[in-house]
C-alpha positions, 0 to 999 in steps of 0.5 A: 888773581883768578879770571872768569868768563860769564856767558849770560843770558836775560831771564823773561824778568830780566827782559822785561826790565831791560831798561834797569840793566844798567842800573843792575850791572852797576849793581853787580860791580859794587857787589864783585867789589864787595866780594874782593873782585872786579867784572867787565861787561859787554852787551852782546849779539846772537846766542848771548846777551852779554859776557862778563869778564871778572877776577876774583881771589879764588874760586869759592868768592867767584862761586858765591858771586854768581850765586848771588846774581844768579838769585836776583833772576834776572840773568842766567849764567855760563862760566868759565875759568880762565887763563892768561897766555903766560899762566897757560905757559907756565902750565904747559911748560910743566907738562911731563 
């Protein structure tokens, strides 16, 4: 299954409301669930307030994940789509 990296920052609402963060990163994993994916979250130091770790069947259903979170306001988001280290040698491996 297709992985992501999310690099997240609070909005001024979603600062403000720090002290439901956890009750809203519940929130998302029930709604990745929903969307046949999983995320992992870790609250971080400097440039970001978090990283997520999610995998999702395909693009499409990671997209509309993070319309849906995007549209709560509380967090903007930085994504990236990931490769493990063998899926990336597959790739390389393939090269001409």
């Amino acid at each position: 299954m297709p992985h992501y990296v999310s690099l997240v920052k609070w909005t001024d609402k979603g600062i403000g409301g720090i002290k439901e963060s956890p009750k809203r990163a519940e929130a998302a994993r029930k709604a990745a669930e929903k969307m046949n994916g999983k995320m992992w979250l870790w609250y971080t130091m400097g440039k970001y307030d978090l990283v997520a770790i999610s995998e999702f069947p395909d693009d499409e259903s990671a997209q509309k994940f993070l319309y849906w979170l995007g549209s709560l306001g509380n967090v903007r988001t930085t994504t990236m789509r990931a490769w493990n280290e063998e899926s990336a040698a597959k790739l390389i491996g393939e090269l001409p």
